[in-house]
Structure formats: C-alpha cells, structure tokens
N, CA, C and O of each residue as an XYZ file, in Angstrom:
828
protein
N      54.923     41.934   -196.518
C      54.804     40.483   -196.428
C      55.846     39.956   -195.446
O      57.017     40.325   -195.522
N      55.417     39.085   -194.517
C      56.260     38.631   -193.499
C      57.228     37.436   -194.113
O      56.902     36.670   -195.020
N      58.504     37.451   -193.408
C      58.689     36.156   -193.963
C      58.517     34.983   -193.160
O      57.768     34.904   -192.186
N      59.588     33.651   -193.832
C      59.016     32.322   -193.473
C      59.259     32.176   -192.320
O      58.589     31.303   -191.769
N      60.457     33.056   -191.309
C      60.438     32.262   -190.249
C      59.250     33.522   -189.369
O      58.885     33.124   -188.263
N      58.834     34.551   -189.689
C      57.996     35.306   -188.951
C      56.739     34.634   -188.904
O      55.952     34.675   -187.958
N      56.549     33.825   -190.301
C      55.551     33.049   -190.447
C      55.044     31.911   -189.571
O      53.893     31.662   -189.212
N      56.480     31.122   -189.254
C      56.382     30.172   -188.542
C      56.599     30.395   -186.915
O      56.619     29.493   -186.077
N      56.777     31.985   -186.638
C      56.551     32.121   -184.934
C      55.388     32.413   -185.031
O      54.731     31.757   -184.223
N      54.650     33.232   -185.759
C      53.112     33.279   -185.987
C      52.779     31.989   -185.613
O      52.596     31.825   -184.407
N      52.678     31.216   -186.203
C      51.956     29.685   -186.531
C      52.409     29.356   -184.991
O      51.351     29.544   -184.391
N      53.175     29.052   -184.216
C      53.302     28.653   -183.439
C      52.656     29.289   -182.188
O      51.978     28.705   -181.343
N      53.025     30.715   -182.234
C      51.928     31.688   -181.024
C      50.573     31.240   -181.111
O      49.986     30.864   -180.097
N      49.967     31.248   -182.352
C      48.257     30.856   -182.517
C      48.149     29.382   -182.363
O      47.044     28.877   -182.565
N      49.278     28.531   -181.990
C      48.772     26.824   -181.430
C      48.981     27.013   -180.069
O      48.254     26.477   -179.233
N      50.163     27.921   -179.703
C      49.770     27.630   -178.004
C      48.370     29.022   -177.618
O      47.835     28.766   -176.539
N      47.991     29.862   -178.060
C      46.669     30.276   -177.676
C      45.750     29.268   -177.932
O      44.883     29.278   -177.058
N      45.560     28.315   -178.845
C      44.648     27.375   -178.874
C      44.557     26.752   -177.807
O      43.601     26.796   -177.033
N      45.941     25.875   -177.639
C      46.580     24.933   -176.993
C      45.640     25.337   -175.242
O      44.926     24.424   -174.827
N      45.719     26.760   -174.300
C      45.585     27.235   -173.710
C      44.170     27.840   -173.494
O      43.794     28.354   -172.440
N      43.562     27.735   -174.431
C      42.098     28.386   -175.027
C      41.866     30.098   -174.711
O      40.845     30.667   -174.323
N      43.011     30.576   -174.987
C      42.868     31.807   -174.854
C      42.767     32.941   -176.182
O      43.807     33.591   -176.069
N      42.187     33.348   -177.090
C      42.918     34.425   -178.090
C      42.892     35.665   -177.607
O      42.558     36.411   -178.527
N      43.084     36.276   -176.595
C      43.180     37.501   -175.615
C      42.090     38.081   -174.885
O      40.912     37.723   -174.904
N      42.501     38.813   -174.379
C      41.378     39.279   -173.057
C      40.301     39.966   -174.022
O      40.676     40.533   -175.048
N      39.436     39.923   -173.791
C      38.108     41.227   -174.315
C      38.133     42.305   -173.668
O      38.035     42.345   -172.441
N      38.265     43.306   -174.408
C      38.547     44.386   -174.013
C      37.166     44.950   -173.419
O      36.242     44.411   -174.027
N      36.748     45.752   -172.547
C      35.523     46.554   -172.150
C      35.261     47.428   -172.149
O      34.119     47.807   -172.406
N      36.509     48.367   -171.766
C      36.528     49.864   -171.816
C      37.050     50.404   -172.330
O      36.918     49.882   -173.437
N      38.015     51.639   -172.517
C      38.968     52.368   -172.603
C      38.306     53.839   -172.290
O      37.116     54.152   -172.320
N      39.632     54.765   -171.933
C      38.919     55.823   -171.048
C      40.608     56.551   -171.795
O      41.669     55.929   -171.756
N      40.444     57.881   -172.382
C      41.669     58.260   -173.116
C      41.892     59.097   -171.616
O      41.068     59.387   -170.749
N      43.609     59.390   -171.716
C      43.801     60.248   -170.314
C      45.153     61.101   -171.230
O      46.082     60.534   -171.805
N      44.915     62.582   -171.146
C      46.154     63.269   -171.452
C      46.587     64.727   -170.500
O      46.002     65.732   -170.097
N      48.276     64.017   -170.418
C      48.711     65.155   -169.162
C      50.197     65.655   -170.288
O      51.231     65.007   -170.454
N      49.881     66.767   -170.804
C      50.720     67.392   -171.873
C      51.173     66.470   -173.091
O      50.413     66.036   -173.957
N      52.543     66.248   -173.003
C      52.523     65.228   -174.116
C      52.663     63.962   -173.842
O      52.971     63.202   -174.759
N      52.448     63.413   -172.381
C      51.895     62.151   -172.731
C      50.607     62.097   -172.575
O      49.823     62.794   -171.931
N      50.432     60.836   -173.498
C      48.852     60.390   -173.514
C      48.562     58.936   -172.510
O      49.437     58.089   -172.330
N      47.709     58.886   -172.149
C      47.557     57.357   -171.766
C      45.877     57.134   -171.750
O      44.955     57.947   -171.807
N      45.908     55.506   -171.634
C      44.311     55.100   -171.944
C      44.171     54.115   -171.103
O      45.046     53.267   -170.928
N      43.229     54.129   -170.597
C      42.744     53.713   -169.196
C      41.742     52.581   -169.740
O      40.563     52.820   -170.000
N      42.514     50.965   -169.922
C      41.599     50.044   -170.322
C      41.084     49.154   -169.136
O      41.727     49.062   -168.090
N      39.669     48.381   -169.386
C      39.671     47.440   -169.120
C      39.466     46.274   -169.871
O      38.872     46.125   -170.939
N      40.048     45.468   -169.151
C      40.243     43.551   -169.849
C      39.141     42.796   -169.197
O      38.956     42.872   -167.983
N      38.411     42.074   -169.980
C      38.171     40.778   -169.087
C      38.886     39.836   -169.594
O      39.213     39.674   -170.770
N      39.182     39.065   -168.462
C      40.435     38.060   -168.146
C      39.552     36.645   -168.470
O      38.369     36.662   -168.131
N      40.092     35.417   -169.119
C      39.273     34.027   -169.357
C      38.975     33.711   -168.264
O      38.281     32.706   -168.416
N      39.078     33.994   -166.902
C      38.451     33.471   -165.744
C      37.386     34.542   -165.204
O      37.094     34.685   -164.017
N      37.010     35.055   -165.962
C      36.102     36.258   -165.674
C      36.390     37.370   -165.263
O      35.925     38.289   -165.937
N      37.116     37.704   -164.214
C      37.581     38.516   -163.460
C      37.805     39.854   -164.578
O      37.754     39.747   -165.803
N      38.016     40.881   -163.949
C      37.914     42.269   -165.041
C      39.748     42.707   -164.489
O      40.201     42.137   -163.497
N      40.494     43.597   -165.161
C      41.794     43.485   -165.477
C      41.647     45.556   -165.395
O      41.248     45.966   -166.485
N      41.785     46.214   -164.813
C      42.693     47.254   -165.233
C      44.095     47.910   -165.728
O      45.027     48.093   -164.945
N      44.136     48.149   -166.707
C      45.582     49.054   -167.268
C      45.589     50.099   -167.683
O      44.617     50.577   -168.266
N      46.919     50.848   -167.448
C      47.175     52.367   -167.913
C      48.223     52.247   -168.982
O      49.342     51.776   -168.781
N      47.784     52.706   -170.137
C      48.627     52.131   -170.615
C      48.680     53.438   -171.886
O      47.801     53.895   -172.616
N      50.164     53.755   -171.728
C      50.332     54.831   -172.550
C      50.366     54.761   -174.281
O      50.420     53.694   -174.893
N      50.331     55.913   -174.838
C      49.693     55.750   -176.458
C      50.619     57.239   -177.141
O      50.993     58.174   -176.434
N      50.811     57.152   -178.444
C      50.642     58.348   -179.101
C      52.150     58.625   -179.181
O      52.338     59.288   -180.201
N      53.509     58.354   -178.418
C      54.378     58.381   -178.702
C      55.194     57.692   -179.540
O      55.183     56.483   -179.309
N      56.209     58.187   -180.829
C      56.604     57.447   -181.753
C      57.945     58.284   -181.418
O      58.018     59.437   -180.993
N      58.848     57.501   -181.687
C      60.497     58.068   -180.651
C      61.492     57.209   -181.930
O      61.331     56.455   -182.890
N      62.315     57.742   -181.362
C      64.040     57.277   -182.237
C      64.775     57.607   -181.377
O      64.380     58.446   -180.568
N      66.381     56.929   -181.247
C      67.111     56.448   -180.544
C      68.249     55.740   -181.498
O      68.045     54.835   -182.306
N      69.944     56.615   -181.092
C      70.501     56.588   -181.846
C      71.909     55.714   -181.473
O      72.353     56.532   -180.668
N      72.879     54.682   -181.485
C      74.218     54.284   -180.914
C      74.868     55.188   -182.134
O      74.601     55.059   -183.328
N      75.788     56.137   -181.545
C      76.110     57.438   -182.429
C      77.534     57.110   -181.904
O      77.934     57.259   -180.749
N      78.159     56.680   -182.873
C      79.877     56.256   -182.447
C      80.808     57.324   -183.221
O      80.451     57.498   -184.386
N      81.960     58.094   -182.797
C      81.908     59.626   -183.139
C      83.237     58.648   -184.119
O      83.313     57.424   -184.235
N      84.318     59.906   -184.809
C      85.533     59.603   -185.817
C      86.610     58.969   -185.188
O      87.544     58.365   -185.716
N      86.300     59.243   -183.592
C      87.496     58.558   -182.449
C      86.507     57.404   -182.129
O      86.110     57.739   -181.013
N      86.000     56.479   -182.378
C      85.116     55.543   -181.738
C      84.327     55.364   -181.102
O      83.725     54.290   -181.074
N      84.098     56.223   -180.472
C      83.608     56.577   -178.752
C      82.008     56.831   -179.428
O      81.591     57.343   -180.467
N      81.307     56.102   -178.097
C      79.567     56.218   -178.756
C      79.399     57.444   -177.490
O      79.790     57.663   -176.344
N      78.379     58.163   -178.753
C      78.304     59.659   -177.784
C      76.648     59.107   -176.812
O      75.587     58.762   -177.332
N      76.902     59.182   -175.660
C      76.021     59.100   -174.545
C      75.065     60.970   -174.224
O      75.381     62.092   -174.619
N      73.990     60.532   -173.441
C      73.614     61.346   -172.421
C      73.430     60.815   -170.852
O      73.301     59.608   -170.650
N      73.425     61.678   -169.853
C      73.553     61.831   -168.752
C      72.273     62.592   -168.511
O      72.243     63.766   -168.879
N      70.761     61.837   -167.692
C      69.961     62.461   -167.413
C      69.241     61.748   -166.521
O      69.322     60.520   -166.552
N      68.518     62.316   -165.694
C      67.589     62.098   -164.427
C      66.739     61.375   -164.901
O      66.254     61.685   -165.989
N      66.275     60.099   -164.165
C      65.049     59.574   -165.155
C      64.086     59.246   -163.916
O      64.537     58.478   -163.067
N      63.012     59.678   -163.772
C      61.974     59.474   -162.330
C      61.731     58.453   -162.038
O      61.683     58.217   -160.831
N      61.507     57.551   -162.840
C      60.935     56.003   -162.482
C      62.027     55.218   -161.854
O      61.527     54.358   -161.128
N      63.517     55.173   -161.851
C      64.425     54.752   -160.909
C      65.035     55.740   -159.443
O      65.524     55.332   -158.390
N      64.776     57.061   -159.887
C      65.411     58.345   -159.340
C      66.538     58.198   -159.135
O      67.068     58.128   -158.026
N      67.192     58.114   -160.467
C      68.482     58.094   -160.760
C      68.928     58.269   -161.689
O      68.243     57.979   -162.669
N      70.352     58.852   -161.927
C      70.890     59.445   -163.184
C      71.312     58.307   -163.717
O      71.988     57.480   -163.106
N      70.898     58.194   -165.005
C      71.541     57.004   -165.863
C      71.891     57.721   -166.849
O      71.616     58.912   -166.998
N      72.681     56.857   -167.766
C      73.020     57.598   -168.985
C      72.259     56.428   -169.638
O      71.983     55.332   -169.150
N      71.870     57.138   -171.375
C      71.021     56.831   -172.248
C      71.363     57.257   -173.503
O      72.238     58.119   -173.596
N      70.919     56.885   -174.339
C      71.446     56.580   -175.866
C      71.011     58.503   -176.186
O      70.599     59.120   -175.204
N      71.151     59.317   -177.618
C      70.447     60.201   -177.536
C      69.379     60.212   -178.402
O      69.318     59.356   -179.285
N      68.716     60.866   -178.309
C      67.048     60.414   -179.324
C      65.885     61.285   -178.531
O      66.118     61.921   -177.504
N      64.353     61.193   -179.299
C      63.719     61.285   -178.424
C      62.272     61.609   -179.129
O      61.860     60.550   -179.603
N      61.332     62.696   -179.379
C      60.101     62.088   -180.401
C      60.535     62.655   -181.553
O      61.595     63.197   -181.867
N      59.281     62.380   -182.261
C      59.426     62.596   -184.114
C      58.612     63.746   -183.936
O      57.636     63.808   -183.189
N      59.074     64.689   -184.682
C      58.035     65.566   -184.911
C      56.470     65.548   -185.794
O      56.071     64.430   -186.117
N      55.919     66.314   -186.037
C      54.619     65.984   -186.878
C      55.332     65.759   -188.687
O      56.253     66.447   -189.128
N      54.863     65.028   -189.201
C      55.288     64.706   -190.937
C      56.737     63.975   -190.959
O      57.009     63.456   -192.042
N      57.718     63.851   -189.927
C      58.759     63.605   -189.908
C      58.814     62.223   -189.925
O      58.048     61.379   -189.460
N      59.860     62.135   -190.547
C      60.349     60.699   -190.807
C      61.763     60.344   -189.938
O      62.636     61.058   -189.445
N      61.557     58.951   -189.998
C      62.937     58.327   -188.774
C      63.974     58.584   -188.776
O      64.427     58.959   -187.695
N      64.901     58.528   -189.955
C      65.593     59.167   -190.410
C      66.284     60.962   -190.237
O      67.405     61.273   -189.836
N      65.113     61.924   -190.714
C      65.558     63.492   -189.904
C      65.549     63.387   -189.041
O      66.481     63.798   -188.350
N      64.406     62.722   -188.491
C      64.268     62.604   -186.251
C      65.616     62.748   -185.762
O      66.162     63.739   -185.276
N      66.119     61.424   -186.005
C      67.164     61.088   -185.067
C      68.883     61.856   -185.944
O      69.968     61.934   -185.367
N      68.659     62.207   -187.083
C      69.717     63.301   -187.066
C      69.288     65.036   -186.366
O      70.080     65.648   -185.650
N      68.083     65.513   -186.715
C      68.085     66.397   -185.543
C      68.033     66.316   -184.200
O      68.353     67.259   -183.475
N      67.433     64.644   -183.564
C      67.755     64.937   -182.528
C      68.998     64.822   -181.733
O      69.334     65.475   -180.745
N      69.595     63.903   -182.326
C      71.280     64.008   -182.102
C      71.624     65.538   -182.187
O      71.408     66.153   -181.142
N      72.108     66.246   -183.217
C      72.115     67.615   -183.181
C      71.765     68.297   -181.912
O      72.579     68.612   -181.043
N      70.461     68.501   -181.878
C      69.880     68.897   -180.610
C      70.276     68.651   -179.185
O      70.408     69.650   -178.479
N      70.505     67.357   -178.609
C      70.834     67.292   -177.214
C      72.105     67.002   -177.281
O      72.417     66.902   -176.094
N      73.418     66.722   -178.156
C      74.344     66.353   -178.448
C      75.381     67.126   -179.096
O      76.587     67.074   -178.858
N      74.700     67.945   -180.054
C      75.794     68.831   -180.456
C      76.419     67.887   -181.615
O      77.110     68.383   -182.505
N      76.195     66.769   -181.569
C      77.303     65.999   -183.084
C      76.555     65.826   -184.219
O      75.401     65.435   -184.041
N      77.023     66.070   -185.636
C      76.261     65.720   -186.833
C      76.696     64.638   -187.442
O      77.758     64.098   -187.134
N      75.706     64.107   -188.615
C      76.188     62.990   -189.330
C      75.960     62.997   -190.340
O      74.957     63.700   -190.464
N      76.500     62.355   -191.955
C      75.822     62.107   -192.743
C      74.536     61.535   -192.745
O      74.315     61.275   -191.562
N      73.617     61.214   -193.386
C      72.378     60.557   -193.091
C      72.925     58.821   -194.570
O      72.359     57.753   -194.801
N      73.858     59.289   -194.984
C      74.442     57.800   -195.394
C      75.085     57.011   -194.453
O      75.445     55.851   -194.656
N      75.242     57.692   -193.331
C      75.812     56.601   -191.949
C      75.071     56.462   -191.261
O      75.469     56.194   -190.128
N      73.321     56.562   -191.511
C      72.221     55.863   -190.603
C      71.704     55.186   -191.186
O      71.037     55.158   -192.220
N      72.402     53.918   -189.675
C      72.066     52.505   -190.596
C      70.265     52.416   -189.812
O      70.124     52.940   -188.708
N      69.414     51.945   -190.282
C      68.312     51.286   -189.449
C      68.464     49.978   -188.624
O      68.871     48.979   -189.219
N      68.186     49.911   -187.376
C      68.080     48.395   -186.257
C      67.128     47.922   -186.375
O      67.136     46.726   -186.665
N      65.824     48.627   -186.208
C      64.829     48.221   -186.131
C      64.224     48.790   -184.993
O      64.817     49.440   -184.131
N      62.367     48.380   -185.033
C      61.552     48.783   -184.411
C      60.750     48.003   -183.224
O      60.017     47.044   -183.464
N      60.989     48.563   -181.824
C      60.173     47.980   -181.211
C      59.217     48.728   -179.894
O      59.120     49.897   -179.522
N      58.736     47.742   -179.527
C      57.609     48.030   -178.100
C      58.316     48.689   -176.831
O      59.184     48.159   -176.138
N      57.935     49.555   -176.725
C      58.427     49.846   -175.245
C      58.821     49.452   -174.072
O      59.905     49.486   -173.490
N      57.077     48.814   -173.632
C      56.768     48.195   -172.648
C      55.587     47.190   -172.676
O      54.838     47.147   -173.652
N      55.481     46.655   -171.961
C      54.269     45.571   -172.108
C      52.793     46.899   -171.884
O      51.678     46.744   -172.382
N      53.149     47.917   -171.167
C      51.999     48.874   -170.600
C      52.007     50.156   -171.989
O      51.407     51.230   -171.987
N      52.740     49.682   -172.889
C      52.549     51.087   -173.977
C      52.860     51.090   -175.023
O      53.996     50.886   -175.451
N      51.626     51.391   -175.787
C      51.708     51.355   -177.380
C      52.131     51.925   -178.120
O      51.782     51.910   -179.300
N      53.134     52.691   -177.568
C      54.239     53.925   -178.218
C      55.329     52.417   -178.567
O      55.494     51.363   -177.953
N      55.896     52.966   -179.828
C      57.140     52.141   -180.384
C      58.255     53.321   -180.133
O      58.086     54.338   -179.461
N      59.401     52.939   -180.821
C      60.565     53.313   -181.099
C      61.830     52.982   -181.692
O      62.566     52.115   -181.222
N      62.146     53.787   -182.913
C      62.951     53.314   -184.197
C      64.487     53.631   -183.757
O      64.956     54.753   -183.566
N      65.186     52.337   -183.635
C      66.937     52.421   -183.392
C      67.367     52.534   -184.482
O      66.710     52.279   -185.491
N      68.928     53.066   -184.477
C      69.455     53.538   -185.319
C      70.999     53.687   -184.802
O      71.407     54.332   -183.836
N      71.783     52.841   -185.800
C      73.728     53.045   -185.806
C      73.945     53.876   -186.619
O      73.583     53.770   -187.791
N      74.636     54.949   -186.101
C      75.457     55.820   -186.818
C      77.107     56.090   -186.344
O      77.635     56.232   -185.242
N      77.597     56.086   -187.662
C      78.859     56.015   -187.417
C      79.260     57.829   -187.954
O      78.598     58.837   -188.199
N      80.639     57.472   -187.936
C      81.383     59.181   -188.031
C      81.027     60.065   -188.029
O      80.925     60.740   -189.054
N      80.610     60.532   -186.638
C      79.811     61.542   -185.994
C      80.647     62.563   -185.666
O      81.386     62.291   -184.719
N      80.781     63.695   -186.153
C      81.303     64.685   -185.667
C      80.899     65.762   -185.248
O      80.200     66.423   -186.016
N      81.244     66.376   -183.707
C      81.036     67.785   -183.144
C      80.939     68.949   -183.867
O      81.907     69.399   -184.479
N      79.863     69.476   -183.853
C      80.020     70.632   -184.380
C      79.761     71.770   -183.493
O      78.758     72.134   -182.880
N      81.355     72.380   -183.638
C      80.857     73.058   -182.650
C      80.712     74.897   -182.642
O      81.130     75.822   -181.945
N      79.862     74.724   -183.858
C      79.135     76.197   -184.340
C      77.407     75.953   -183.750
O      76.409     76.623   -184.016
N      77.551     74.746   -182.882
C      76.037     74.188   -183.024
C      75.812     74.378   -181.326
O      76.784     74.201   -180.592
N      74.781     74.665   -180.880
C      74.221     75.001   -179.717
C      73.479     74.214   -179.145
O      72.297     74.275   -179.482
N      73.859     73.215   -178.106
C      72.432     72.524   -178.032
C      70.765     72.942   -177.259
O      70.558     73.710   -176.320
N      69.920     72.249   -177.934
C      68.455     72.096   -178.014
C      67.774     71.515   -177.594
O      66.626     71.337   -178.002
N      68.515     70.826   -176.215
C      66.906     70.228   -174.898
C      65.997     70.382   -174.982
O      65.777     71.556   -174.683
N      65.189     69.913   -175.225
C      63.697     70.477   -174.617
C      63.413     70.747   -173.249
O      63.489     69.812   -172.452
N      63.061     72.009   -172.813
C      62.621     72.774   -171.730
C      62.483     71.629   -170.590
O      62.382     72.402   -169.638
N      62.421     70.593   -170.117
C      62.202     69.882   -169.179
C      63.446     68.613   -169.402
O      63.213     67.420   -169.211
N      64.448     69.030   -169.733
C      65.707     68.107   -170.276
C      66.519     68.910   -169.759
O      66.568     70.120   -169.976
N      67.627     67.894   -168.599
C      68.892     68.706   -167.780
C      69.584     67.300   -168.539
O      69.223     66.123   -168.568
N      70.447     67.842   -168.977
C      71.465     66.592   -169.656
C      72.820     67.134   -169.667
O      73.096     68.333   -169.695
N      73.726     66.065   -169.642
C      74.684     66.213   -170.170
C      75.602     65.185   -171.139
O      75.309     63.995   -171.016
N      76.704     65.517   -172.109
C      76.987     64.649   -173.096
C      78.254     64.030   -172.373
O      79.209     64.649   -171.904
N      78.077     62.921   -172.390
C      79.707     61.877   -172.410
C      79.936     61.054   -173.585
O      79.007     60.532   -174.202
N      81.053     60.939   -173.877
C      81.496     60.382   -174.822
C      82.444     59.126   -174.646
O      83.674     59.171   -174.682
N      81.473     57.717   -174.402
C      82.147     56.488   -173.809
C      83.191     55.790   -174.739
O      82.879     55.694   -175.926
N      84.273     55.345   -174.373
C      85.354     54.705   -175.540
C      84.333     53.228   -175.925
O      83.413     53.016   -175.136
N      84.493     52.330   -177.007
C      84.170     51.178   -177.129
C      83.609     50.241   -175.924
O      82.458     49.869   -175.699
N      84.863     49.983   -175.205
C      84.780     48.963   -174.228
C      83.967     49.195   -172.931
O      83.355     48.499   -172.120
N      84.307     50.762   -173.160
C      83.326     51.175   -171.365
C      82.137     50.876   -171.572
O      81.446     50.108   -170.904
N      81.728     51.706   -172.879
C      79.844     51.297   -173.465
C      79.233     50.316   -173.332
O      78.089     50.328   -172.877
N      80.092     48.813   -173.842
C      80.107     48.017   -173.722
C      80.088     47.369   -172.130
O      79.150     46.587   -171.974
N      80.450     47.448   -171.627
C      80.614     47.317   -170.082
C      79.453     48.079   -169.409
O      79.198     47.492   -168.358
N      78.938     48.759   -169.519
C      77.839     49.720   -168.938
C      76.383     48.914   -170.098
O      75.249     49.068   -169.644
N      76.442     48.523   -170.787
C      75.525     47.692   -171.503
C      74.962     46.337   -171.012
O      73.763     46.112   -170.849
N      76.014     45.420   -170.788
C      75.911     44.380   -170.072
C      76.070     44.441   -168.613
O      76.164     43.365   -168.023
N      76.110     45.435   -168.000
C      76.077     45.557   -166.489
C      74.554     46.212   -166.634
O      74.162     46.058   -165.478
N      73.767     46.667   -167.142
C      72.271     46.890   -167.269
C      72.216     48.736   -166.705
O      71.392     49.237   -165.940
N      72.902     49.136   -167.112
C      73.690     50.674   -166.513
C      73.170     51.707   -167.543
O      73.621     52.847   -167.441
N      72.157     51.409   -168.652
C      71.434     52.317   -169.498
C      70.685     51.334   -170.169
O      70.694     50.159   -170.534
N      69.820     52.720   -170.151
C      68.549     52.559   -170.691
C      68.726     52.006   -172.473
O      69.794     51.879   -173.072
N      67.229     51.733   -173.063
C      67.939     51.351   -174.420
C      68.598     50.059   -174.927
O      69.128     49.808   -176.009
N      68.361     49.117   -173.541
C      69.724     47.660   -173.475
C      69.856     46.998   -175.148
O      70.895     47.014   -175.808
N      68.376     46.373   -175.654
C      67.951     45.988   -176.644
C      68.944     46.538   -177.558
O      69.921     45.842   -177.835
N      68.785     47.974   -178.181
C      68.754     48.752   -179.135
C      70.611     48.022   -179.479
O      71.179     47.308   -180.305
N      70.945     48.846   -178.140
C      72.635     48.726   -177.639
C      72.975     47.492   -178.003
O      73.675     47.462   -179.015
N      72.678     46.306   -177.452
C      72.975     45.335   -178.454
C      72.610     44.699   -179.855
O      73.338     43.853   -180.374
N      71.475     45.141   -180.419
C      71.760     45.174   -181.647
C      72.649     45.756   -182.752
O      72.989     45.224   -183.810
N      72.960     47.018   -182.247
C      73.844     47.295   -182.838
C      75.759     46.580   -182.175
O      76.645     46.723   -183.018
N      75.928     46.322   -181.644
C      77.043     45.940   -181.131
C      76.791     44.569   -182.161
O      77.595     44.305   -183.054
N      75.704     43.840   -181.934
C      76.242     42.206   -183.349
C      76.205     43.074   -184.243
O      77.147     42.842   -185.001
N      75.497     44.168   -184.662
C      75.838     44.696   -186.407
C      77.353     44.944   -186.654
O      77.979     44.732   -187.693
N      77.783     45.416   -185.528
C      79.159     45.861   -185.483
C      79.998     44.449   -185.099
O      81.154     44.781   -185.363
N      80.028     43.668   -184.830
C      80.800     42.138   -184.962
C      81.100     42.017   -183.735
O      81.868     41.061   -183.628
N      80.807     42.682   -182.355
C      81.185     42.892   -181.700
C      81.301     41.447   -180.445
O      80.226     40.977   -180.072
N      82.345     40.963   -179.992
C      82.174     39.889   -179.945
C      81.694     40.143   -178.015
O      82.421     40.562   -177.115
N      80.513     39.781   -177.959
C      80.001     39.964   -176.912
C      80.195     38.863   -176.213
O      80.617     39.351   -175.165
N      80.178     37.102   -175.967
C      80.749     36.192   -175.006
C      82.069     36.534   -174.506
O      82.605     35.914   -173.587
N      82.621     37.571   -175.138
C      84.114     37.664   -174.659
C      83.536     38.561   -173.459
O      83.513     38.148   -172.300
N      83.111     39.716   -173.811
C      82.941     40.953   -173.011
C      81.649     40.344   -171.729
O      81.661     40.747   -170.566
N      81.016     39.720   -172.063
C      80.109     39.138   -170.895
C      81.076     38.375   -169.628
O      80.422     37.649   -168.880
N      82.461     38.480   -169.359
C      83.359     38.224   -168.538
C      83.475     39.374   -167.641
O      83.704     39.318   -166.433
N      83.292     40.443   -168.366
C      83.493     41.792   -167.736
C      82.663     41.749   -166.230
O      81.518     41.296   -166.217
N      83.256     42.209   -165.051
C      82.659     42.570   -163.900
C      82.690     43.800   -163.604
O      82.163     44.199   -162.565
C-alpha cells in the first residue's frame, strides 16, 4: 500500500496527463533481442501526434550496489573501464543477483567478490530501489554498509570480462568525487550520505 504523499504524486501525474491529453504512447511492437547476458527489446510507440517512435530498450537485469564504508571510514570503491564514456571511472561495488537470490546475499557476495571486504548482513542498511535509465527496465537495489572489513584469506571474483581495481576513498574525497559527477551510482551515493547526516550544502563548496 502506497502512502499519502505517494498517493498524492500519483494524483497529480494523472491531472497533468489529463491536463495534456496524453495517458502514454501505444505501444505496437516489441521485438525481444539477446546478446549473452544482456537482453534488450526492440519497441515501437505510437506517439499522440501519430508519428511511430522506436526504442531499444534493455530488460531482465536486476543488480545491487553497495556505499561499503570500511572500520577506518573510508568507502571501499572500484576502478573500471566503462564503454559508454571510454573512460575509467570509479563506481560503487555491486553487480547482478543471481537466480533465487535475494538483495541482501547479492550485495554481500558481491562485495566479497570484486572487493575482497566482508560484512555483517546486520550492517546492511536498505536505500532503496530504482530505474536505471529512461531506455531500461532493469532496476537496482542500493545498499549502506558499514564496518567492512578485508579479508584477506579471500581472493577476489570478477567476472571474466571485469578488469578492476579496489580503492579505498577517505570520507571527504568520496564525497568530492560525488558531487563533482566523477562516479557512477550519483543517486545511490547520495542517499546514503543524508542517511549518514552528512551535511552536503557545506561540501557542495568543494571545487
């Protein structure tokens, strides 16, 4: 059950579609497209002015994504190539759910895995869930975890097409690389920073 104020952005989205005479495109087609593990689906829209609308628009991925702040403070980062800028950014660590898995194991094995640090699963807090992109119906579940520690009997577990490496940013740098738009994840990153009290008008001074 939603609540009252979800209620009342509802109520308001469905007066300006009125308002506009639109309640969304009609869909015409869809055409499924799969190249290993991504999927994508090849729609078409018709648009209220008639006109027909193509999109590619990817499907089938369900992901987690972790702000993993270790016993010294420091939120543990990755360092990886990402094609769509062709550039190394660093990025939160995370990445899909396996089959039956829940949000929760995900993102403590996948921390484990590309990171090497463990956690209690009483220090994963939930952020919440959202949309990717306007082009893809894959979501993805954030997640704060605190007192993260290295283990280092533990090997890490890329997946075969993953060149990474781990940094471990103090508070303020993270912070600074957040609001300079310097990783991926921006959303996630600041939600957890207000969970954490973090007083962000101060740090939005930062150049």
């Amino acid at each position: 059950m939603g609540t009252k104020k979800d209620m009342t952005l509802n109520h308001y989205i469905n007066s300006i579609k009125d308002e506009i005479g639109w309640r969304g495109p009609e869909k015409r087609e869809e055409k499924r497209i799969e190249n290993n593990r991504l999927k994508f689906v090849d729609k078409t829209f018709r648009l209220p002015n008639g006109e027909e609308q193509k999109c590619l628009v990817r499907t089938g991925y369900n992901g987690v994504c972790a702000i993993a702040i270790t016993t010294e403070n420091k939120v543990v980062c990755v360092m990886e190539y990402r094609p769509g800028p062709e550039k190394i950014f660093l990025d939160l660590p995370g990445g899909h759910l396996e089959e039956g898995e829940d949000e929760v194991e995900g993102i403590v094995r996948e921390l484990q895995e590309e990171t090497s640090y463990s956690c209690s699963k009483e220090n994963v807090v939930y952020l919440g869930t959202e949309h990717i992109h306007q082009y893809d119906e894959s979501i993805k579940h954030g997640f704060l975890i605190t007192g993260c520690k290295l283990n280092t009997n533990s090997n890490l577990k890329p997946d075969h097409n993953e060149f990474l490496k781990v940094v471990c940013l103090p508070m303020d740098e993270f912070v600074h690389h957040v609001l300079l738009g310097k990783m991926f994840n921006t959303s996630m990153c600041l939600k957890a920073l207000v969970r954490l009290g973090w007083n962000l008008t101060k740090s939005s001074s930062m150049k």
